[in-house]
C-alpha positions in Angstrom: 173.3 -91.9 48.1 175.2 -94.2 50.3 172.2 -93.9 53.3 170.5 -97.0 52.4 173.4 -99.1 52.2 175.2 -98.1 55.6 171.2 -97.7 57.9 168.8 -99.4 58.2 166.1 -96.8 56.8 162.7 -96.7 59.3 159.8 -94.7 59.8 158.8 -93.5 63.0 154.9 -95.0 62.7 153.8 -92.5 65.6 154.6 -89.5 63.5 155.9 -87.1 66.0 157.7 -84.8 64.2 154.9 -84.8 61.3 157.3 -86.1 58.7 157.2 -89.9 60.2 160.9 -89.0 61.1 162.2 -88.0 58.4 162.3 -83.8 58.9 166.1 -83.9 58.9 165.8 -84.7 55.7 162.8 -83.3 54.3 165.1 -79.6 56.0 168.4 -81.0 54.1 166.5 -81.2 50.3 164.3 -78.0 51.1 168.0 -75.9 51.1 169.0 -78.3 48.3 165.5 -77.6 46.2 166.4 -73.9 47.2 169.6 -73.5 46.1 168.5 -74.7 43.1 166.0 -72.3 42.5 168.7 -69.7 43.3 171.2 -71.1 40.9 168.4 -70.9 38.0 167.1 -67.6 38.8 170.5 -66.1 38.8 171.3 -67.9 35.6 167.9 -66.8 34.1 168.9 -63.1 34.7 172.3 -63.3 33.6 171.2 -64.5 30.3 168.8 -61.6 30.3 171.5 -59.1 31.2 173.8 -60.7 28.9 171.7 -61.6 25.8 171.4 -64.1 23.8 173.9 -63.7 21.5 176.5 -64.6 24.9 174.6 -67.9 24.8 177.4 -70.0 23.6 179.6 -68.8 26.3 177.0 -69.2 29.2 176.5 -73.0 27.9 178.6 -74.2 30.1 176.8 -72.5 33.1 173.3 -73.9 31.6 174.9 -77.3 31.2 176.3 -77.5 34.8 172.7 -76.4 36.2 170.8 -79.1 33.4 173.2 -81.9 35.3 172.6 -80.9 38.7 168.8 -80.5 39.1 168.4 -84.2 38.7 171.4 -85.4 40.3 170.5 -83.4 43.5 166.8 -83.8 43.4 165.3 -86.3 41.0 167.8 -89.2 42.2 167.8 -89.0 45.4 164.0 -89.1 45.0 163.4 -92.2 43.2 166.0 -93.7 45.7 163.8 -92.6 48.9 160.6 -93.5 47.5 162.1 -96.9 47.0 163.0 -96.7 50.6 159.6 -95.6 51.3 158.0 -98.4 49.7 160.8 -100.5 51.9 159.4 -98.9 55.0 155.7 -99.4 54.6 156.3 -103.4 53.4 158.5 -104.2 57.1 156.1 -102.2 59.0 153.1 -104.7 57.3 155.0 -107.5 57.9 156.1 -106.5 61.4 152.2 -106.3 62.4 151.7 -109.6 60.6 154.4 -111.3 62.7 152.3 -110.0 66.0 149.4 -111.5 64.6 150.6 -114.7 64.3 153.0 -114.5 67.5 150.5 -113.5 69.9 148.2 -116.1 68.2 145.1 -113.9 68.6 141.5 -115.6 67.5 139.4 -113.5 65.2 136.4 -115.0 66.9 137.2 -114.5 70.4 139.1 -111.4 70.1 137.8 -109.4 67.3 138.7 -106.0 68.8 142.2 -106.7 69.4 142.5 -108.3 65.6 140.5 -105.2 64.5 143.1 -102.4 66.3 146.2 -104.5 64.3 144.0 -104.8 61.0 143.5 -100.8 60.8 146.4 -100.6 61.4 148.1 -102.6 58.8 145.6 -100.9 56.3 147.2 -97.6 57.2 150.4 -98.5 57.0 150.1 -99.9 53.3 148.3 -96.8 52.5 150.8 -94.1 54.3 152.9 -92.0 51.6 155.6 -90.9 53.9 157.2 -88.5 51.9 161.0 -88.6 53.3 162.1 -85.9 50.5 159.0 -83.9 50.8 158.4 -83.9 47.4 154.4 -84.2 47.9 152.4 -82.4 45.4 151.8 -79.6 47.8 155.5 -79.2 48.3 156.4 -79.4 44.5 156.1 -75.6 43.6 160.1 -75.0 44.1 161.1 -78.2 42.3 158.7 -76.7 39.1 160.5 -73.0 39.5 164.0 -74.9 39.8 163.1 -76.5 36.3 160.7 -74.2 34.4 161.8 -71.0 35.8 165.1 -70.3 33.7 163.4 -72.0 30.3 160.6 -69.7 30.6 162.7 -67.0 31.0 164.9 -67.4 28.2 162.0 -68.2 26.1 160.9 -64.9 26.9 163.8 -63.2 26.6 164.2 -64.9 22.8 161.1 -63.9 21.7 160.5 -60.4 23.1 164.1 -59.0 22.2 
């Protein structure tokens, strides 16, 4: 997760492409969230085909899945929200700068002060997403995770 260090990580305030910028992302970690999914489905039924009693030899398999759901999604989300956070403080801080440079009265022009003040509000209070991990877009993140442990539960107690 080198990105931070080598960019200069930004939002693009207008929103064009509905993700404030970030789809290239957001289309990278849906494959990786995915793949994921994949990987535990397929492990799910091969311990079903296989049975439990082949556990000890699958461990390995189940160990290299455990490690990479949160090194390819967790991770990288707590590093981008961080970012996130990043984004929405420079942006404030940007809009107070044209405050002050522009040197804009409250009193005499309250409508231009008002445009940058809604807009300051809405930039603290913007969750820009860059993984799109939202809570609407958590359901294959949950199926990455609980999918293969419900199945093997399942397959424990009903064989």
């Amino acid at each position: 997760m080198a990105l931070p260090d080598v960019a200069e990580l930004q939002a693009d305030w207008l929103n064009r492409d509905g993700r404030y910028g970030w789809m290239p992302l957001f289309l990278l970690y849906r494959t990786v969230y995915r793949s994921l999914v994949l990987h535990g489905i397929g492990l799910s039924f091969l311990l079903l085909q296989l049975g439990v009693n082949n556990l000890p030899e699958l461990s390995i398999l189940v160990m290299m899945w455990l490690v990479a759901v949160p090194v390819y999604a967790l991770i990288p989300y707590r590093i981008y929200r961080r970012e996130e956070e990043t984004m929405r403080e420079s942006r404030v801080r940007y809009l107070e700068q044209v405050l002050a440079v522009r040197g804009w009265d409250v009193d005499r022009e309250p409508d231009r002060f008002q445009q940058i003040a809604l807009e300051i509000g809405r930039a603290r209070s913007m969750t820009l997403h860059p993984m799109g991990l939202a809570p609407y877009r958590a359901s294959p993140f949950l199926a990455a995770v609980l999918l293969p442990v419900v199945l093997t539960l399942a397959q424990i107690i009903f064989s």
